[in-house]
N, C-alpha and C positions, 0 to 999 in steps of 0.2 A: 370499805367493802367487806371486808375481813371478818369485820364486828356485823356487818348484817348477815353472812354467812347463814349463821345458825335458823334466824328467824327465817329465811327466804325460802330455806332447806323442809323448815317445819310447813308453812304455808303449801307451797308443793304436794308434800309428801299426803300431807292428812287430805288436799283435795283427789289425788291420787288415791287413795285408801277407795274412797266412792264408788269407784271407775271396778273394783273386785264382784261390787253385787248387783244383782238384777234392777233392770234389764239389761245391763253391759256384758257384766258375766265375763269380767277378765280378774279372774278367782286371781290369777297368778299375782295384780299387781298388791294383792295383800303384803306380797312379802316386802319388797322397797319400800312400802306404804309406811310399816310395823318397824322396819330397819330403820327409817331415818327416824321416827320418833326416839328408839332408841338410843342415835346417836347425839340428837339434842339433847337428850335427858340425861347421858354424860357428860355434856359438857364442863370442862374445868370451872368455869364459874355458875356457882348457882342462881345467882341469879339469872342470868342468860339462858339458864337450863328448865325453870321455870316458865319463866317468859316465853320462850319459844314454844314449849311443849303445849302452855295453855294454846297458842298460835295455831299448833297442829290441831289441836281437839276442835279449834274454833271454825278454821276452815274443815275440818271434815264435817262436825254437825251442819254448820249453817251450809252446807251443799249437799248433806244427806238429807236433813229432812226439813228442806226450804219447802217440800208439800204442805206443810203444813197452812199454811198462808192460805192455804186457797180456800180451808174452811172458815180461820180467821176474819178474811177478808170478804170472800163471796157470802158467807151464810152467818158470818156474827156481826157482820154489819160496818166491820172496824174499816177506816182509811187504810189504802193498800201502805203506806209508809208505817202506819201502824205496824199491819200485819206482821213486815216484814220485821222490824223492829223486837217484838214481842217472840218470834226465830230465834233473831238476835241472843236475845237475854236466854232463851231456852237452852240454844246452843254454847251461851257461856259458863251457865250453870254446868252443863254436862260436859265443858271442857275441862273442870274443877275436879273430875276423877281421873283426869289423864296429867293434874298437874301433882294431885297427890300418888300418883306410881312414881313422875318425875321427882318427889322431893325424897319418895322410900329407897329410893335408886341413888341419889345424890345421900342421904342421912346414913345411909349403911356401906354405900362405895361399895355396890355390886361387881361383879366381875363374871360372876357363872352364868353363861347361858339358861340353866335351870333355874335359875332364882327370878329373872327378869320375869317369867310366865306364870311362875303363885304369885309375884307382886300384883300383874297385871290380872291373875286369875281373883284375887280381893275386891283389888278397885269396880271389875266390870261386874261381881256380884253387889257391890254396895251400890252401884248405880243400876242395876236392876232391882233391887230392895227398898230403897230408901225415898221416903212419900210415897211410897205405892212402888216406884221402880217403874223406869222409862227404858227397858235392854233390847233398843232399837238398831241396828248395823252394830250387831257383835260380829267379828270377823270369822267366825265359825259357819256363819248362813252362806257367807259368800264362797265356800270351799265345798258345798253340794256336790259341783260338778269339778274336782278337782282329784285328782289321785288318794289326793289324803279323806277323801270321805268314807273309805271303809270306817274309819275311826270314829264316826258317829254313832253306831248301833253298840259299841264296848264302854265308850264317854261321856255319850248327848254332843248336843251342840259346844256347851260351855267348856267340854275336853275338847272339842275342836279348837274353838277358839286358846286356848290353851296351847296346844300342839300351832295351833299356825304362827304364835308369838314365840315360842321356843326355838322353832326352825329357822326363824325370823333373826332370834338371838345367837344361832348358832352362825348366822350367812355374816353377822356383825363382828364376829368371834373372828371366822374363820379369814375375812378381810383385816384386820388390827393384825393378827399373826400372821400373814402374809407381808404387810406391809413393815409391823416394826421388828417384826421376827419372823424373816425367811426361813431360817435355817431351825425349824424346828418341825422338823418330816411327825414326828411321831403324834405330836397335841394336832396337827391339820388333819393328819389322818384321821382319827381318834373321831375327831366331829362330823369327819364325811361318814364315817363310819355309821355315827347317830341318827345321821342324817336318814342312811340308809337302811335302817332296822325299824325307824318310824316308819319310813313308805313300806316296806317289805309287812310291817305290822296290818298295816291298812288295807295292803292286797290281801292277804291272808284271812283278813276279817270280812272282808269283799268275797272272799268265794266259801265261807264256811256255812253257809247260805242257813240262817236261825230263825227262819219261818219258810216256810212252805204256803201254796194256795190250796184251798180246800174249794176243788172248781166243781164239787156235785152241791154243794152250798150257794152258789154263786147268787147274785140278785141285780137282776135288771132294774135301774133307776135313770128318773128324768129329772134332769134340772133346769128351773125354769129361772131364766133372765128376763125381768120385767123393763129394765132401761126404763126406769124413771127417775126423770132429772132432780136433784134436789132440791131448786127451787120448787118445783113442784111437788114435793112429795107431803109433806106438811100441812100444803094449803086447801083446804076443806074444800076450797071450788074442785079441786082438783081430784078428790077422793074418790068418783065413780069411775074413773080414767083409770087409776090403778085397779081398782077393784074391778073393770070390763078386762083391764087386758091381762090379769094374772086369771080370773074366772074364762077365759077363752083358750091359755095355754093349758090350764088343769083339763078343759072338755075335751081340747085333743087328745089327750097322753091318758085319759081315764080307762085301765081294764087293758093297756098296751105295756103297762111293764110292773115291777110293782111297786117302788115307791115314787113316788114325786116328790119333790125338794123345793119348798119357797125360801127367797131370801131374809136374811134381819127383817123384823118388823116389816113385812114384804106390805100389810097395808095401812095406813098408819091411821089408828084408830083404838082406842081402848077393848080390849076384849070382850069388857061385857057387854059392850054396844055393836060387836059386832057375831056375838052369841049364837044368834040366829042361821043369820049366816051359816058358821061354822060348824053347828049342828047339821044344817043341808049338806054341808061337807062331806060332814062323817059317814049320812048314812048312804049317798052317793057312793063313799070310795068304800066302804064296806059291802055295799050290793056289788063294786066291781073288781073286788079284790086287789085294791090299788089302796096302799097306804098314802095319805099326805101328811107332811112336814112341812110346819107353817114356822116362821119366827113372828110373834106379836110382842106387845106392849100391854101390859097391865095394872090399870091403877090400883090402888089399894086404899086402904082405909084412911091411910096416917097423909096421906096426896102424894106420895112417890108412888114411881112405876116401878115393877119391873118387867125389864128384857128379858124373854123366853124361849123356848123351842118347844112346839106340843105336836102330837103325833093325832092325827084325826082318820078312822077307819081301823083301828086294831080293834078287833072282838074283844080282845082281853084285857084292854082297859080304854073302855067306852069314854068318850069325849065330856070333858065337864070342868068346870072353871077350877076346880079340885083335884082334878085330873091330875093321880099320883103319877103318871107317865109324861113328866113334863122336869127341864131342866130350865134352871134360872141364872142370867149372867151372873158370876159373882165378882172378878175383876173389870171394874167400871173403868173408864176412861175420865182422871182427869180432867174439869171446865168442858169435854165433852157429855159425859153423862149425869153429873156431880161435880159439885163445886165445894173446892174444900174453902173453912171458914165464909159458908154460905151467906149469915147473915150482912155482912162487912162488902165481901165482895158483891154480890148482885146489885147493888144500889149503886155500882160505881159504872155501869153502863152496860150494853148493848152486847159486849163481846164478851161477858160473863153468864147472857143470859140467851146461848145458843138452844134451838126446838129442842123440845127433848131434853134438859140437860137437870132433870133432877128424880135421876133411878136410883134402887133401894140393891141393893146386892143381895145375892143369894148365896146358900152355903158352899164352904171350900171346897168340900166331900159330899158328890150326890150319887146315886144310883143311873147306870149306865140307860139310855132311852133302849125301851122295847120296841123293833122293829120290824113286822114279817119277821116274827122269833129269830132274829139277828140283835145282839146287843153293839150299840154305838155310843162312844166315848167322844160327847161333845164339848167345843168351844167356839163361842162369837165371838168372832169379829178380832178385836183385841188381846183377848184370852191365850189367841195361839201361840202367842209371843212366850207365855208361860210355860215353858217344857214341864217343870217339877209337880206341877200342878195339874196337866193333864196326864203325867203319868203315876199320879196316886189316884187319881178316877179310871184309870184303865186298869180293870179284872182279868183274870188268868184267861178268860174264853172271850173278852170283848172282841169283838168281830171287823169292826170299820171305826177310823175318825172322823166325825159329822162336826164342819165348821159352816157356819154363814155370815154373810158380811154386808155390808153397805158401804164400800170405798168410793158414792159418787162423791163423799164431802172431801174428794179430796183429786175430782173431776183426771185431767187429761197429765196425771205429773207420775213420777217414778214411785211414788207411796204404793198404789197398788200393784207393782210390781214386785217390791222389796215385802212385802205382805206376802204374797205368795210364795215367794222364796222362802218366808220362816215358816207354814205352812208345805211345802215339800217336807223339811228338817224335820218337822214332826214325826212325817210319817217314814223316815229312814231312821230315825234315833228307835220309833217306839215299835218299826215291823209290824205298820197293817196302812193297808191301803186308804186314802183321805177321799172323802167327797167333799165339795166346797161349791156352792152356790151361794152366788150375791148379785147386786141388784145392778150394777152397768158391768159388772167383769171384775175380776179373771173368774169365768168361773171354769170350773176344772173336775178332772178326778185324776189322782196321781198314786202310781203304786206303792209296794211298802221298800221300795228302793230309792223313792221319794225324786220320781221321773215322770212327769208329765205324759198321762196315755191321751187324754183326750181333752180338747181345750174351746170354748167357746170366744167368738172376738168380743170384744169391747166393743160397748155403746149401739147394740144392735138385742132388738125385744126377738129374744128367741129360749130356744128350748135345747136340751143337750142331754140325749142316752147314751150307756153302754152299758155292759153286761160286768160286773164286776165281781170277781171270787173273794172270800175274806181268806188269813191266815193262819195256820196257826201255829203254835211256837213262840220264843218270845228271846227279846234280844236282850243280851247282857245289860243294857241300860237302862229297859221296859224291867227288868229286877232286881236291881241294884242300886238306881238313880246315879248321883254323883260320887257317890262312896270310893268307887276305884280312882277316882279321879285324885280327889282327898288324899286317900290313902297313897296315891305316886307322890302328889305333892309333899306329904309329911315325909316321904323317903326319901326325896331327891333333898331336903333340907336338911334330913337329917345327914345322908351320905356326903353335904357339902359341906357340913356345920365339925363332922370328924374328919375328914379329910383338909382342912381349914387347920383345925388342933392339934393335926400329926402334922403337916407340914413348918407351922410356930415351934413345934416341940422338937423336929428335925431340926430345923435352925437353929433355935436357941443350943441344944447337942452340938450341933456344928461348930455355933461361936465360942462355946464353951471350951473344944477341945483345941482350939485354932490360940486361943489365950492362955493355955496352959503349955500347951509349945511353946509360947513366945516366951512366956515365963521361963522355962527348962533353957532356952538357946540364951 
């Protein structure tokens, strides 16, 4: 039992880890979650300390994003064993970054609280980097609503995440010195102590308040949930059913507020074929002072699409398939949107060759969409997941974050839940309020404290206003990105790395004079 120990502890822990983010929103159990990985990753034998850690990573993916299955399985066609299968592997792959923290930690015989959280600060950057980067349940999204969220707008997310394995390592620290050394009042203190200057950091940064609303600015918007099901969205029988019930919410809300908001691709149909159309749009919401914002699809010459956002009613830059006022996905989704080594995979079946799955990317760096002269710093769908990336496209005066999305392909499961959740974090890291419409839910507007003002239900065709101020000011991390983050972490290694050299150099001193006594007596 002894020897299962380790492995039962990791299994546990990492499905525990889950239970931190939305929709549960028991932020706190991050920290047992982060502790006992910890603890298997010390364990005296390496191998065991591998094994289990891969264990922990395995049961936390495959229960964090067992959503995934549902577009696998519902909408690529694959046997549900499949689906689930194909989790599996996904979830093992990304348990490989939590086995390489566990061998840095075992290779080096960590010991400092501070070192465990740049290990772990590497490994979650190389699994959000690496083929593109999957930086899906970082443990920083799950701490929104927790005390230590000040420390998002000085950090970003990935300092959170950061800080919440630190605290993690220090509750590790301060149980091992409890338990094999009571009697040392001064190193326990020491870390409650740390403990206590992080949260004191976090409140402090929580009331320094680094944006203001500019509420004689403010702009009334509608967002329109269309509730169309994914089996149906695609299918061409099905195309005037979207196209009647999003053309029915736009004729309500026309001239009643002033922008309107469609979801992704809200109708799915190539742009140029739906041209006409769009053009009635424009000069409709232009006669009524109502801008709309559509997400489409558009083919292009070479036979990729792409994913876009175009603005239809602005005077000042009039609707046209050129139309400089238009932003283009550039982070694709992985066998969702693209399929890497295309030609290989697609001939291998059905679940390679999901609607929709061969879009072109658009540039890193675009120019913010013009809105009712409001500038919006957009990301679809997937994109949001990107902090570093939405904040080299957000401008010293951008105004609002504009995301939209389509999470039906992933129907009735915690995916768009935890979506929305990294969508909050955006707009508490970057200090300006988010709008987010998509096509069965969540859709939202959420302020730049990244709190839910207003929320429409899931799987119901409706429509969703309010009145929203933009900010202005800008948070420490909206201008500096991760640099301070970096820059603690080069310090804490470097203060451990001399503090490590003076302590060897202490001792060796010590044994030194200890042998020349014995020498002398």
């Amino acid at each position: 039992m002894k020897k299962l120990l380790p492995y039962l502890v990791a299994l546990l822990c990492g499905v525990t880890g889950v239970f931190a983010f939305s929709p549960f929103h028991l932020w706190y159990l991050a920290y047992p979650s982060l502790l006992g990985l910890i603890w298997v990753a010390k364990n005296p034998q390496r191998k065991t300390a591998l094994w289990a850690s891969f264990l922990w990573g395995l049961s936390f993916f495959s229960f964090g994003i067992n959503w995934i299955h549902v577009s696998i399985h519902d909408f690529g066609g694959a046997p549900l064993w499949l689906s689930y299968l194909l989790v599996g592997v996904l979830a093992a792959y990304l348990s490989l970054f939590v086995v390489l923290f566990a061998y840095i930690v075992q290779r080096f015989n960590v010991q400092s609280p501070a070192i465990f959280p740049a290990i772990w600060t590497l490994t979650e950057f190389l699994r959000g980097w690496l083929f593109t980067g999957f930086p899906w349940l970082q443990f920083g999204y799950s701490q929104i609503d927790s005390p230590f969220a000040g420390l998002a707008p000085l950090f970003g997310e990935q300092g959170l995440t950061f800080f919440a394995m630190w605290v993690a390592a220090m509750l590790y620290t301060l149980i091992r010195l409890a338990i094999q050394k009571p009697k040392r009042p001064v190193a326990l203190g020491f870390y409650i102590l740390l403990l206590g200057i992080i949260l004191g950091l976090s409140y402090a940064s929580a009331g320094l308040h680094f944006v203001k609303e500019d509420k004689d600015r403010a702009l009334r918007f509608t967002l329109l949930q269309g509730n169309i099901e994914q089996q149906m969205k695609w299918d061409p029988a099905y195309f005037w059913h979207s196209l009647n019930t999003y053309q029915d919410l736009i004729d309500q809300n026309l001239g009643k507020t002033d922008v309107i908001i469609l979801p992704e691709s809200a109708l799915p149909l190539d742009e140029h074929q739906l041209y006409p159309f769009l053009k009635e749009m424009a000069e409709k919401a232009r006669a009524s002072h109502t801008e709309i914002v559509i997400g489409t699809v558009r083919l292009e010459k070479d036979g990729h699409y792409q994913n876009s956002i175009i603005d239809l009613g602005n005077p000042q830059f009039p609707y046209s398939l050129q139309d400089k006022n238009r932003y283009v996905k550039h982070h694709l989704v992985p066998f969702g949107e693209y399929v890497p080594l295309e030609k290989w995979l697609r001939s291998l079946g059905t679940i390679f060759n999901l609607p929709m799955s061969s879009f072109e990317s658009g540039a890193r760096l675009q120019a913010n969409l013009h809105i009712q002269q409001h500038l919006f710093a957009p990301a679809i769908c997937y994109e949001i997941l990107f902090g570093e990336q939405l904040r080299e496209n957000m401008r010293k005066n951008t105004d609002y974050i504009l995301t939209i999305s389509n999470d039906a392909w992933f129907g009735n499961s915690i995916g768009p839940w935890q979506h929305l959740q990294i969508a909050q974090m955006r707009a508490l890291e970057l200090g300006r309020p988010l709008i987010r419409a998509t096509n069965t839910g969540i859709t939202v507007f959420v302020n730049a404290q990244g709190k839910i003002i207003k929320q429409a239900p899931q799987f119901i065709t409706t429509s969703l206003s309010d009145t929203v101020a933009p900010t202005t000011g800008r948070t420490p991390y909206a201008i500096l990105g991760s640099k301070p983050l970096y820059f603690l972490i080069v310090l804490l290694i470097f203060f451990h790395s001399v503090t490590a050299l003076a302590k060897k150099a202490l001792f060796k001193h010590y044994a030194q004079q200890r042998a020349e006594t014995d020498v002398t007596r």
